[in-house]
N, CA and C atoms as an extended XYZ file, in Angstrom:
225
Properties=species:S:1:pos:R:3:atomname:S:1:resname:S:1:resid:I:1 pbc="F F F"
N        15.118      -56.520       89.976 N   UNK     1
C        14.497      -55.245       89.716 CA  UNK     1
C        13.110      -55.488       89.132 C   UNK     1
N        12.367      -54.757       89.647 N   UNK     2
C        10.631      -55.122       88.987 CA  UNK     2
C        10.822      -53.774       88.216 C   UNK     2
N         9.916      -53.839       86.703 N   UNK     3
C         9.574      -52.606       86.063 CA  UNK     3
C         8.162      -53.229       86.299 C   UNK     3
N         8.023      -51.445       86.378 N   UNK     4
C         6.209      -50.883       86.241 CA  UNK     4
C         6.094      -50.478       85.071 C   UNK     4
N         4.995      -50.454       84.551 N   UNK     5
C         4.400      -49.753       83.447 CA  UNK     5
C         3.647      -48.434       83.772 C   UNK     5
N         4.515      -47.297       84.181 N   UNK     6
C         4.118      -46.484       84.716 CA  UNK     6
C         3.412      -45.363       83.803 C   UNK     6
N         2.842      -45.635       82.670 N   UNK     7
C         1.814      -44.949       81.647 CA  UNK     7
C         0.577      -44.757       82.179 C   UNK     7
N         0.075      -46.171       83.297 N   UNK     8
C        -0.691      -46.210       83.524 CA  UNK     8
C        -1.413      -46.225       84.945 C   UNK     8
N        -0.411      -45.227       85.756 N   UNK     9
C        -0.721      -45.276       87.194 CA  UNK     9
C        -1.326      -44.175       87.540 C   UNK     9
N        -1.592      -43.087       86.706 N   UNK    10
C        -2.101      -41.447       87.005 CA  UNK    10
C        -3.194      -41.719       85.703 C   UNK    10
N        -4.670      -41.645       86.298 N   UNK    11
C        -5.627      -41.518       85.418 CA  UNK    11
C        -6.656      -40.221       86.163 C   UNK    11
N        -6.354      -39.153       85.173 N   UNK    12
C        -6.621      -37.796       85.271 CA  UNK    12
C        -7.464      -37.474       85.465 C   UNK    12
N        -9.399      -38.115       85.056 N   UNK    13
C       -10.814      -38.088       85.324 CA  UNK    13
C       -10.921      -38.333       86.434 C   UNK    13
N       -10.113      -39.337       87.342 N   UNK    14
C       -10.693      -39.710       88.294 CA  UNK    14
C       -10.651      -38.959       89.780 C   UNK    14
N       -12.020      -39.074       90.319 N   UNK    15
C       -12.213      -37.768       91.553 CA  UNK    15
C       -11.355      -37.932       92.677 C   UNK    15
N       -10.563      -36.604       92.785 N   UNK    16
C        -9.399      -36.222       93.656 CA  UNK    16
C        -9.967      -36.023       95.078 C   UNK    16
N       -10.724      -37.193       95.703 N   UNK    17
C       -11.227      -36.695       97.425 CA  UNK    17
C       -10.452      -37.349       98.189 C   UNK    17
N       -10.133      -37.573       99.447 N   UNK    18
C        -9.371      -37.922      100.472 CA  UNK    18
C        -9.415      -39.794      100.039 C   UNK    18
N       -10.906      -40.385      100.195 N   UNK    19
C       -11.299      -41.430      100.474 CA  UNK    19
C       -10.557      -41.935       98.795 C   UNK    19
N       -10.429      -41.058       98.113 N   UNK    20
C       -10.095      -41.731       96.664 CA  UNK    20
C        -8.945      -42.114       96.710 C   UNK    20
N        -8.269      -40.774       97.051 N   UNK    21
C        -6.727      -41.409       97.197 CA  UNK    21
C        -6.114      -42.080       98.397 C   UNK    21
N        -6.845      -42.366       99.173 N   UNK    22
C        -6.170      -43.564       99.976 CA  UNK    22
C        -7.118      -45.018       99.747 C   UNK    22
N        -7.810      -44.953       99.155 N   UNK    23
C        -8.440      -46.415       99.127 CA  UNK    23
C        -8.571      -47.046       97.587 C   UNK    23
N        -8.701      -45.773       96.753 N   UNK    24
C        -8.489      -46.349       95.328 CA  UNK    24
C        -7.390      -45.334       94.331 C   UNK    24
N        -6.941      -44.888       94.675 N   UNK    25
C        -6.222      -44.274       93.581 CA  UNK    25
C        -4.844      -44.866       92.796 C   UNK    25
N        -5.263      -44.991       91.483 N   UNK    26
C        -4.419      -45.897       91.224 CA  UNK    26
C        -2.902      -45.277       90.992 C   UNK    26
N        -2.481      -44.292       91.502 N   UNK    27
C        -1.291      -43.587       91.253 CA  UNK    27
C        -0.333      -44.260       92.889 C   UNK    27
N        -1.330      -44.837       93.777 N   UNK    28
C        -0.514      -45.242       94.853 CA  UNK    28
C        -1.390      -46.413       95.053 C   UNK    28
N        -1.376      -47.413       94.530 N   UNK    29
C        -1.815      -48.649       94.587 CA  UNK    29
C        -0.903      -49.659       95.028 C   UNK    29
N         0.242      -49.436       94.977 N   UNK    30
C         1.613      -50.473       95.015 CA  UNK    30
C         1.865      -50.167       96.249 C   UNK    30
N         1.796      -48.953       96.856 N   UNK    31
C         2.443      -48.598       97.922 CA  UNK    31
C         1.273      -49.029       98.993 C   UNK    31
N        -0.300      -48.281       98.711 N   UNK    32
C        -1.475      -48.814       99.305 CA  UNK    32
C        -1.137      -50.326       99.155 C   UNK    32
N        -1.295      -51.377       98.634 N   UNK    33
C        -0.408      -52.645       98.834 CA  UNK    33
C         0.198      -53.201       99.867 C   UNK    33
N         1.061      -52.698       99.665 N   UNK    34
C         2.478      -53.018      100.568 CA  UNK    34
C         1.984      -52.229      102.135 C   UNK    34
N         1.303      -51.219      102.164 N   UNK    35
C         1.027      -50.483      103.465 CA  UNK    35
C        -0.737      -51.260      104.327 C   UNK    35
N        -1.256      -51.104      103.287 N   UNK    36
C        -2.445      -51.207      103.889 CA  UNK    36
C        -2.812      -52.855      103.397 C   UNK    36
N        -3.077      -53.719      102.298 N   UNK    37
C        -2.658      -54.655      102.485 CA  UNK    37
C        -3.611      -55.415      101.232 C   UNK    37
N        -3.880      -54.361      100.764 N   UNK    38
C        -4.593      -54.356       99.191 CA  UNK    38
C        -4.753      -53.465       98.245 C   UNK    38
N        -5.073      -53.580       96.804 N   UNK    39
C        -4.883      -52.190       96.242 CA  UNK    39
C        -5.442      -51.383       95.969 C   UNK    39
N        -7.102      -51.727       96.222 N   UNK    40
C        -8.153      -50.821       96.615 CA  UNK    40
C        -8.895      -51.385       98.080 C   UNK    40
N        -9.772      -50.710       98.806 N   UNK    41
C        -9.685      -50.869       99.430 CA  UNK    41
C       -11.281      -50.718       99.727 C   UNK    41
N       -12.789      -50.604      100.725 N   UNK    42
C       -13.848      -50.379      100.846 CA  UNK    42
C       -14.088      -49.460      102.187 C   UNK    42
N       -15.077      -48.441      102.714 N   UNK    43
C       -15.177      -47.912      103.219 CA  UNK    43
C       -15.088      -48.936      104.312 C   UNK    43
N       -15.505      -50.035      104.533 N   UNK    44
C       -15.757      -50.462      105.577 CA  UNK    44
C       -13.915      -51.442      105.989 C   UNK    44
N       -13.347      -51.676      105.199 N   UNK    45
C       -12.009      -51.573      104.795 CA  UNK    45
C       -11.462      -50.503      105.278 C   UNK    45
N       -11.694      -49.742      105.262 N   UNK    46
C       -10.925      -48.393      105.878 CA  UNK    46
C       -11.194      -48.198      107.591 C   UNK    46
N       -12.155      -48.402      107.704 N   UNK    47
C       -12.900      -48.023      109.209 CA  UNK    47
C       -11.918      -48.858      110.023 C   UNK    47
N       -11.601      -50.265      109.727 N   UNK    48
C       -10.937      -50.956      110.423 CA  UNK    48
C        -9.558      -50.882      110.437 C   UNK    48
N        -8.492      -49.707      109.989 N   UNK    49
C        -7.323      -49.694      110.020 CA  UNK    49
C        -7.270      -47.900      111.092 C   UNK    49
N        -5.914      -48.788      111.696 N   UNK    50
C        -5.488      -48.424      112.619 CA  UNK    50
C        -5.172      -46.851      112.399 C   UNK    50
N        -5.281      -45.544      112.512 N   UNK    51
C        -4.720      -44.455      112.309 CA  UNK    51
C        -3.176      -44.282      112.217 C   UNK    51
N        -2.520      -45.277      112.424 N   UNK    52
C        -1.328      -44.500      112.726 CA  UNK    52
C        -0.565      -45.404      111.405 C   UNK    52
N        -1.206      -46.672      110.800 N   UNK    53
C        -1.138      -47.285      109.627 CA  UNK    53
C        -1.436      -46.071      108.623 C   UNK    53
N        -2.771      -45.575      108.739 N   UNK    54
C        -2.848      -44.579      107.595 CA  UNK    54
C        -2.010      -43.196      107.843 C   UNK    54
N        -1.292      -42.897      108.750 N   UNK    55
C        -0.394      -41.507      108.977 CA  UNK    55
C         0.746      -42.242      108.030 C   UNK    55
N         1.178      -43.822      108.121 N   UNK    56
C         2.505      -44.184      107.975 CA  UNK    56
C         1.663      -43.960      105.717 C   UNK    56
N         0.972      -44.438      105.413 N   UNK    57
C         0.823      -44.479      104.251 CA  UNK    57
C         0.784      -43.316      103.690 C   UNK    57
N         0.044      -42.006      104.770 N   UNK    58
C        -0.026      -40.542      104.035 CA  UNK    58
C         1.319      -40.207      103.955 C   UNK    58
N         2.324      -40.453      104.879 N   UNK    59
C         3.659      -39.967      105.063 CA  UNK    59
C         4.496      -40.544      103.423 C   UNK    59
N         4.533      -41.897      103.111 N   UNK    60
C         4.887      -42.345      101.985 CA  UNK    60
C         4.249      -42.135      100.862 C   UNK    60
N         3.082      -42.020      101.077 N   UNK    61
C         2.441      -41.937       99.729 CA  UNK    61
C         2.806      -40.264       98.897 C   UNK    61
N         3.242      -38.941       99.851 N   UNK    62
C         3.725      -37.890       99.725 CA  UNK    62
C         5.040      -37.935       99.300 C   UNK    62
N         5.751      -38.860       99.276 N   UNK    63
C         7.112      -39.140       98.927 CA  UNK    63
C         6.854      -39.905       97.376 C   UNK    63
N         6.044      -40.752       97.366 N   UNK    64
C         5.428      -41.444       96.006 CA  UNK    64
C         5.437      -40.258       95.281 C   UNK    64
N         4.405      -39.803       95.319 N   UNK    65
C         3.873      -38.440       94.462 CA  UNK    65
C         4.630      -37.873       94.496 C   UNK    65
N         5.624      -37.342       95.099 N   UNK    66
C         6.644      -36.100       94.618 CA  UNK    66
C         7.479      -36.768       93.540 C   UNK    66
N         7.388      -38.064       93.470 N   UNK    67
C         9.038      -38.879       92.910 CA  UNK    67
C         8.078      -38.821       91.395 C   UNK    67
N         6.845      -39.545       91.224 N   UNK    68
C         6.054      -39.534       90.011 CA  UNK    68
C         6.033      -38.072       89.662 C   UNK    68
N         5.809      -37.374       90.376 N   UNK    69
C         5.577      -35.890       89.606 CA  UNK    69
C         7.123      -34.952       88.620 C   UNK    69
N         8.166      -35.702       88.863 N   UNK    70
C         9.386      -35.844       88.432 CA  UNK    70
C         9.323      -36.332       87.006 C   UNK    70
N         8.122      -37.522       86.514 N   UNK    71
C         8.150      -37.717       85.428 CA  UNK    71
C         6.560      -36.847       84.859 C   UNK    71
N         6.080      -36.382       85.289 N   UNK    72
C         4.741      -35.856       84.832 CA  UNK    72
C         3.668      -36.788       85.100 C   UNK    72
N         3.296      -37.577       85.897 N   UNK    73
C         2.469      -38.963       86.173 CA  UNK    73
C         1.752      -37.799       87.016 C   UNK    73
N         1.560      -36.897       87.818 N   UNK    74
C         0.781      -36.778       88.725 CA  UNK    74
C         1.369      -35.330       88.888 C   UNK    74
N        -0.112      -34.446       89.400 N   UNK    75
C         0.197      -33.048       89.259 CA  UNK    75
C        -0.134      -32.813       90.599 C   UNK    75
């Protein structure tokens, strides 16, 4: 079993745009990880992934966030 230190995965200042939360947001960094293949990521980093990679990460990363929003991590 891995524990997270999940105090620190929802940081509230930071700007809520598309490009944020799939390339840096640190509330889905583990999952960006495991999906895309790092935990932030660069515009030019992005250009080169496949669309249907980022449908599979929007699809999970919506399942992430509902499960964190269970503890108050993410609104």
């Amino acid at each position: 079993m891995i524990l997270i230190d999940t105090s620190k995965l929802w940081v509230s200042d930071e700007e809520e745009t598309s490009i944020h939360f799939i390339a840096q947001c640190s509330a889905t960094m583990l999952l960006r990880r495991s999906i895309l293949g790092d935990y932030t990521l660069s515009l030019d980093a992005l250009n080169g992934i496949h669309w249907t990679v980022l449908l599979r990460f929007a699809k999970a990363s919506s399942l992430t966030l509902a499960y964190l929003s269970n503890f108050a991590l993410c609104t």
